[in-house]
Every structure is written in structure tokens, then in C-alpha cells.
C-alpha positions as CSV (number, residue, x, y, z in Angstrom):
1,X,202.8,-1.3,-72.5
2,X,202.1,1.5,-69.9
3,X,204.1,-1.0,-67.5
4,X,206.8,-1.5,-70.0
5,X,207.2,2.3,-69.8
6,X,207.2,2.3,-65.8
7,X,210.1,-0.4,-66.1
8,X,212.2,1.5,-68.5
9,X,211.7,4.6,-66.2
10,X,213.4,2.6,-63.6
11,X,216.0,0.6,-64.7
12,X,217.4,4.5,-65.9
13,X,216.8,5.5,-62.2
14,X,219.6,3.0,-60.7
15,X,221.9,4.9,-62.9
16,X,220.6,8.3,-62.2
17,X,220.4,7.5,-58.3
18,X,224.2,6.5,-57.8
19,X,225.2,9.8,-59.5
20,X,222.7,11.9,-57.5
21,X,224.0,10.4,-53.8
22,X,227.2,11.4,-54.8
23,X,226.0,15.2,-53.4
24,X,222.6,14.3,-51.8
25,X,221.2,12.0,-48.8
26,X,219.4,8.8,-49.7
27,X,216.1,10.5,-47.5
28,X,216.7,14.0,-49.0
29,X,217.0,12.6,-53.0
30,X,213.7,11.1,-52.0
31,X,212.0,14.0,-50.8
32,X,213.0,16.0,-53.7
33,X,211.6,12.9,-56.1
34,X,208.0,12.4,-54.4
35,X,207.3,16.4,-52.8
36,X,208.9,17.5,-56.5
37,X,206.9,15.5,-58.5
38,X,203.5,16.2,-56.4
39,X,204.3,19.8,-56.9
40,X,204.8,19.2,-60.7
41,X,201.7,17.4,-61.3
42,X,199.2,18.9,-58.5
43,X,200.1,22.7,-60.1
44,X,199.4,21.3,-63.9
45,X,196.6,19.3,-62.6
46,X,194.9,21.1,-59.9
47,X,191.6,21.6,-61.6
48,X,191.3,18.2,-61.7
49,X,192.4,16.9,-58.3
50,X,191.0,19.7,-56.0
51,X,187.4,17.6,-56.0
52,X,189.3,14.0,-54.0
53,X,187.4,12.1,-52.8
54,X,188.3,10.9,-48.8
55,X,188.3,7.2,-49.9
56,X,191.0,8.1,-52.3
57,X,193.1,9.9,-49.6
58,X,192.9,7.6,-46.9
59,X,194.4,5.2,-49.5
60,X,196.5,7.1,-50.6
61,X,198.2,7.4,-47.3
62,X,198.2,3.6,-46.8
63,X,200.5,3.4,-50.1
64,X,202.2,6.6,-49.6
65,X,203.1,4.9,-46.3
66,X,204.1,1.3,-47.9
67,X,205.9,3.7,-50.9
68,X,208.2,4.9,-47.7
69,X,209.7,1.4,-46.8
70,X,210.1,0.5,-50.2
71,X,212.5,3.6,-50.9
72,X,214.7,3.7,-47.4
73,X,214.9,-0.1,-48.7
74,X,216.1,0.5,-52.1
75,X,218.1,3.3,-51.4
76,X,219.8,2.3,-48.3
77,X,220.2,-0.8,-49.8
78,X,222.5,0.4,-52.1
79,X,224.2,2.3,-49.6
80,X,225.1,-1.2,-47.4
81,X,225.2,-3.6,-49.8
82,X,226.4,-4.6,-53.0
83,X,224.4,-3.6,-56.8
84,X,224.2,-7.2,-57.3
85,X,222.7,-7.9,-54.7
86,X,220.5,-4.8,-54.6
87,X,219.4,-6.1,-58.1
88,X,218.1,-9.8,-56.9
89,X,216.8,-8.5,-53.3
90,X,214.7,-6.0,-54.4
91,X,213.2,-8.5,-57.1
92,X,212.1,-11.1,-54.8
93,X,208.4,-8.9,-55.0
94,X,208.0,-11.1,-57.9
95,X,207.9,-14.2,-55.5
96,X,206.2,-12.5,-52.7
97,X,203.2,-10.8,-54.4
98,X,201.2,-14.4,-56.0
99,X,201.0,-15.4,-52.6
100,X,199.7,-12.5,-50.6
101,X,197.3,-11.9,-53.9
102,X,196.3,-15.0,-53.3
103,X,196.0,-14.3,-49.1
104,X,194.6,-11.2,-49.8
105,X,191.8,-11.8,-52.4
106,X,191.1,-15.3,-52.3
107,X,191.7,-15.5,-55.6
108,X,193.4,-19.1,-57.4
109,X,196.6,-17.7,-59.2
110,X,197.2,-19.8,-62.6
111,X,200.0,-21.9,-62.6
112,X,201.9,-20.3,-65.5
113,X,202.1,-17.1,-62.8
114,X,204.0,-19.1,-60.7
115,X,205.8,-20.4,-63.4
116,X,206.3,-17.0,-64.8
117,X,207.8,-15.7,-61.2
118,X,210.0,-18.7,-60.7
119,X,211.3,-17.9,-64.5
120,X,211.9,-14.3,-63.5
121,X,213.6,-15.1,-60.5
122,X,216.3,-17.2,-62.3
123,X,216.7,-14.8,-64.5
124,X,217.3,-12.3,-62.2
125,X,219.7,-14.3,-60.4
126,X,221.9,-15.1,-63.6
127,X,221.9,-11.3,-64.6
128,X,222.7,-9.9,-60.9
129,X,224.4,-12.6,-58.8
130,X,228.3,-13.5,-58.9
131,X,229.9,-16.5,-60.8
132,X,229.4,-18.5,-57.8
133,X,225.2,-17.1,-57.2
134,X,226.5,-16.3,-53.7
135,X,225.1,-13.4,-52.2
136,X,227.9,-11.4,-49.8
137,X,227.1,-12.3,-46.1
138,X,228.9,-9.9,-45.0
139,X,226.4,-6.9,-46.1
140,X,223.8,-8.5,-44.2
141,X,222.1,-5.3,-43.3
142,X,221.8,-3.6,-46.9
143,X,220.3,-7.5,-47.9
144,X,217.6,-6.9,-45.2
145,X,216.6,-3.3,-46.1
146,X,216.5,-5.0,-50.1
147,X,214.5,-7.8,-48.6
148,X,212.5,-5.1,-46.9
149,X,211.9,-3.2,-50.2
150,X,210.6,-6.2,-52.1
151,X,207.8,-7.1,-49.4
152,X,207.2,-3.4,-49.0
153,X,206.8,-3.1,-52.9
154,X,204.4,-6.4,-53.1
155,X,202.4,-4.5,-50.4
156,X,202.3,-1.6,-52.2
157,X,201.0,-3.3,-55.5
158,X,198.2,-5.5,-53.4
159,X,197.2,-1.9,-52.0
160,X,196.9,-0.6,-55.1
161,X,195.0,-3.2,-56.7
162,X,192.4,-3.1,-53.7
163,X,191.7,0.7,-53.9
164,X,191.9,1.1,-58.0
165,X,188.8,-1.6,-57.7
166,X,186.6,1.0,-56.0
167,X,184.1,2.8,-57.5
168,X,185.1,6.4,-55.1
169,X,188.8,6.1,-56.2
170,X,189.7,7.9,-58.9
171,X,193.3,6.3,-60.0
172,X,194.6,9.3,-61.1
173,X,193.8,11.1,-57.7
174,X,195.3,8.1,-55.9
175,X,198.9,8.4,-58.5
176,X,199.2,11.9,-57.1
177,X,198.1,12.1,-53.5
178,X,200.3,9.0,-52.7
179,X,203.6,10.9,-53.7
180,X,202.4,14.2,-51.5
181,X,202.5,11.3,-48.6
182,X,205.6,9.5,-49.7
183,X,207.4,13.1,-49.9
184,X,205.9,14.8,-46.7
185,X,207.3,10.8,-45.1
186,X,210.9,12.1,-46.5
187,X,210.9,15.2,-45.5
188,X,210.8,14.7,-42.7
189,X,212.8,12.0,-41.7
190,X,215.7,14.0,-44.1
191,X,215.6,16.8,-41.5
192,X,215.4,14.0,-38.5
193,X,218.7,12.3,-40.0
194,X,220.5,14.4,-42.8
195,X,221.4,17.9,-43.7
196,X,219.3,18.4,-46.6
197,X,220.7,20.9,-49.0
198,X,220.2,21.6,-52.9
199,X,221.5,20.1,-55.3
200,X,225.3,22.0,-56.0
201,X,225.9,21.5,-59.6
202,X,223.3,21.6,-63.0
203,X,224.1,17.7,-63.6
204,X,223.0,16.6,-60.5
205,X,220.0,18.9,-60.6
206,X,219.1,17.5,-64.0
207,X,219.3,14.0,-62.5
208,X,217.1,15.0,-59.7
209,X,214.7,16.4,-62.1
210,X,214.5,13.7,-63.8
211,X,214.0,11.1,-61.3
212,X,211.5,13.3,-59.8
213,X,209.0,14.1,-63.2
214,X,209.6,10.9,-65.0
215,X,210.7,7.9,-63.1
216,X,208.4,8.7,-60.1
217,X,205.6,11.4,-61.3
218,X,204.8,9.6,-64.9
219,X,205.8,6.0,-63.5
220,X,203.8,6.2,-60.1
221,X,200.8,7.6,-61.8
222,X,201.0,5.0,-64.4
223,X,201.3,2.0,-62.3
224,X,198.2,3.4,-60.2
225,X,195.9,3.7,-63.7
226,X,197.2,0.6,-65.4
227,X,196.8,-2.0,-62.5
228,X,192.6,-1.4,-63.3
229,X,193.4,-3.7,-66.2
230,X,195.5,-6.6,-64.8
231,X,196.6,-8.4,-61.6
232,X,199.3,-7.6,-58.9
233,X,201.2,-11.0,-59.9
234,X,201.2,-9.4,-63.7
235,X,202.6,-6.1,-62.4
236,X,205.4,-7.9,-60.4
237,X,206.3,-9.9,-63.7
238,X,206.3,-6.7,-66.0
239,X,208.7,-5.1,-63.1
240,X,211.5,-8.2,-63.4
241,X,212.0,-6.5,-66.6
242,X,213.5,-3.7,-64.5
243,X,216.9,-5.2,-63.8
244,X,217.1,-6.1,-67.4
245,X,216.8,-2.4,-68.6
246,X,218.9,-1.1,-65.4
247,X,222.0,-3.4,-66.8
248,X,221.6,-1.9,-70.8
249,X,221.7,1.7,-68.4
250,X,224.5,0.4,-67.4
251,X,226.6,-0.7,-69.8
252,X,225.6,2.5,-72.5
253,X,226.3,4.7,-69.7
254,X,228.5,3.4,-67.3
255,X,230.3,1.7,-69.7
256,X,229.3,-2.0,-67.8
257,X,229.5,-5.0,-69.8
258,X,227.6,-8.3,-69.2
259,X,228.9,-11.4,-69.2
260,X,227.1,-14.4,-71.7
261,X,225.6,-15.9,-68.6
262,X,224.1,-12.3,-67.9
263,X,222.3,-11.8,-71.0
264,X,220.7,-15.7,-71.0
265,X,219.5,-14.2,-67.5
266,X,217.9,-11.4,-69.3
267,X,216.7,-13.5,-71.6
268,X,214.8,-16.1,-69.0
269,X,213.1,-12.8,-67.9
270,X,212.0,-11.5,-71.1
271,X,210.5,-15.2,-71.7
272,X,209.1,-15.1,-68.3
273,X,207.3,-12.0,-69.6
274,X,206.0,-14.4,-72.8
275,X,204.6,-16.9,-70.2
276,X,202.9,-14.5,-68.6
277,X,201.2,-12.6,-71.0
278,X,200.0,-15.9,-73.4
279,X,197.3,-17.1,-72.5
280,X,197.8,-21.0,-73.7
281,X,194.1,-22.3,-73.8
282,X,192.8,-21.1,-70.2
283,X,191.4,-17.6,-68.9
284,X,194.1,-15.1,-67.9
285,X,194.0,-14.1,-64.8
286,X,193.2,-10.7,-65.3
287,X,190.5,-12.1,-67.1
288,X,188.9,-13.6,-64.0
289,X,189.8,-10.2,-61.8
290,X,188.1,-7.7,-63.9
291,X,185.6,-9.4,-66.2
């Protein structure tokens, strides 16, 4: 369920992002989403995070790091390429993550996870892709930086899992030190690249604020604590859920309506979810992780 919230967070931030580039650069929105929501939290929450441990820093600036690639992916991405696109790209982590979980720990993944992900991905691809399921050749370099995002986000999950399994790591720490990094990352590279300014009119800043506290701040920190209690497969099938959330955005805000074929999509991802979470007879993966 704490995943469920992450997802709704960001299928609202599609929306909210294509409103806010409208006055601000793709590197300087993200500065003002991670350095604004590290600000937010560490003030509220400084008694509590001023004892870190090292181990929990030095991972949070692995996943800070990985947290980097992901964003210039996404939000480039939309720059160069098309939303529907963006929208199956950037869900291929689904696909990627089972196998480097099961490079990276060893670890057999049950077969309804890959059945689950293979769901997800046609689902995704029957909610996002045109009548045809071609993918627009011609924006080849905003469907490498989505391409880029996904394997960056399955990183980013796998890194996660790893550091939220040791005893020094205190997930909360690692939710907020790992958007300091992400932010002081796009600072940076704003003032390298951009012109960053401030926002220039109250909606805008009210869509920055909101992409900053709640769909990076609460979902970031959220994600870090909830993948103690389940796999990075799991977390990529929860996430599928994203594009399904981002398209109701859509059409209640944006006034976009989905075609028959879309919503069947949606609903081979919500089943996906069903497979997933069922366990049909056998032990659950996250059964075998963190039993």
C-alpha cells in the first residue's frame, strides 16, 4: 500500500512536470524537487538524522548518483521524444530489474514475477503505444535517455534493496540523504547548462512545491522504508501501475481520453499487480528474501 501511494504520487507528477517546463529547465525543476525536498524534511527532521551513520551515506550517494540518470532520462525524455513513448521506455525497469535481482543476489525469481512483468509490459504497451504499437524512430535520442531511465531506475531499486538489508542503515536516513545527493547532482549541472531562475508565477510555484514535498520527499522516503518488506522485482510491478494513474491525470486534468484498447492495457496491468501479489500455493518471493 505504501507503494501504491508512491505510484499515485507519480503518475500526478507527469502532469505537474509538463506544466512546470513550461517556465523552468528540465535540470533546474530537478534541483528545486530533490535540494527542496531535503531542505523540507532535514529542517522537520534534523533531530533525527543528525546521528547518520557513514554506511548510510556512502549509500546514499550510490543512489543519489543512480537517482541522477534516472531524472535527466525521464525528463529529457520528454523533452525529445514523444509521451507515448516516454510512457513505455521508462517502464521497461519492470523487465530489466528480475534479471539483475537475479545477477545481483543470486536469488531464483518465481515464475509468476516473470509472468507478472511480461503482463505489465503489455499492458503498458496497449495503454501508451500508437494504433500500430510503433514507437517513432525518428525521436531516437529522447527513446535512449527513456531507455536510459528505466536501467537507471532498476539500478536504483537493486541499490536500495542491498543497503535497506544492513543492519547500519537506517532507511529513513538513506530516503533523505539520497535527495541532498540527487539535488546537489542538479544543481550543479543547472548552472553548467541552464539559467536557473524561480519560478515566475504562483501556479507554477505550487506545482514545484508539490512535486518537490510529495512526489519526491514522501515518495522517495517511502520507497526507501517499504522495499525492507518485499523484493526489487515487486517494486518494479507496483511502479507499472504508474502509467495507469498518469493517463486518469490525464484525462481529469488534461482533459485526455483513452481509447477501449487503452483501458484493457490498464487493466492487464492492474491484473499483473493480482499475479504478483497472490501467492498461488508456493512461497512469495519476499517470503524467501526476508524471512
Amino acid at each position: 500500500m505504501m507503494l501504491l501511494l508512491v505510484t499515485l504520487c507519480w503518475g500526478v507528477s507527469y502532469y505537474l512536470m509538463d506544466v512546470s517546463m513550461t517556465d523552468l529547465g528540465a535540470l533546474t525543476l530537478n534541483t528545486f524537487r530533490f535540494l527542496g525536498a531535503f531542505l523540507v524534511v532535514g529542517v522537520i527532521s534534523y533531530a533525527k538524522i543528525r546521528k547518520v551513520s557513514r554506511t548510510t551515506l556512502k549509500n546514499a550517494f550510490y543512489i543519489g548518483t543512480s537517482l541522477v540518470f534516472v531524472y535527466i532520462g525521464a525528463t529529457f525524455g520528454v523533452k525529445y521524444t514523444e509521451l507515448s513513448n516516454v510512457g513505455f521506455l521508462c517502464g521497461l525497469s519492470v523487465v530489466f530489474t528480475p534479471f539483475m535481482e537475479r545477477f545481483t543476489f543470486k536469488r531464483k525469481i518465481q515464475k509468476r514475477v516473470y509472468i507478472a512483468a511480461f503482463m505489465s509490459v503489455v499492458g503498458i504497451m496497449l495503454l501508451t503505444l500508437k494504433s500500430d504499437f510503433s514507437i517513432n524512430m525518428d525521436n531516437i535520442k529522447g527513446d535512449l535517455l527513456c531507455i536510459m531511465c528505466a536501467f537507471a531506475y532498476s539500478i536504483e531499486v537493486i541499490l536500495t534493496e542491498k543497503a535497506v538489508d544492513k543492519e547500519d542503515v537506517d532507511p529513513f536516513h538513506l530516503g533523505v540523504f539520497q535527495l541532498g545527493v540527487t539535488g546537489a547532482y542538479m544543481l550543479v549541472l543547472s548552472f553548467i547548462f541552464e539559467h536557473p531562475h524561480f519560478p515566475s508565477t504562483p501556479s507554477i510555484w505550487a506545482g514545484v512545491i508539490f512535486l518537490s514535498l510529495v512526489c519526491t520527499g514522501l515518495a522517495f522516503i517511502v520507497q526507501t522504508i517499504a522495499q525492507q518488506y518485499t523484493s526489487s522485482s515487486h517494486v518494479c510491478i507496483i511502479y507499472s501501475l504508474e502509467s495507469v494513474f498518469s493517463a486518469i491525470v490525464a484525462y481529469f486534468l488534461a482533459g485526455d481520453v483513452l481509447s477501449t484498447r487503452a483501458y484493457f492495457g490498464a487493466a492487464v496491468i492492474v491484473a499483473a499487480l493480482v499475479v504478483a501479489e497472490l501467492d498461488f500455493g508456493g512461497r512469495s518471493v519476499e517470503g524467501e528474501v526476508k524471512s
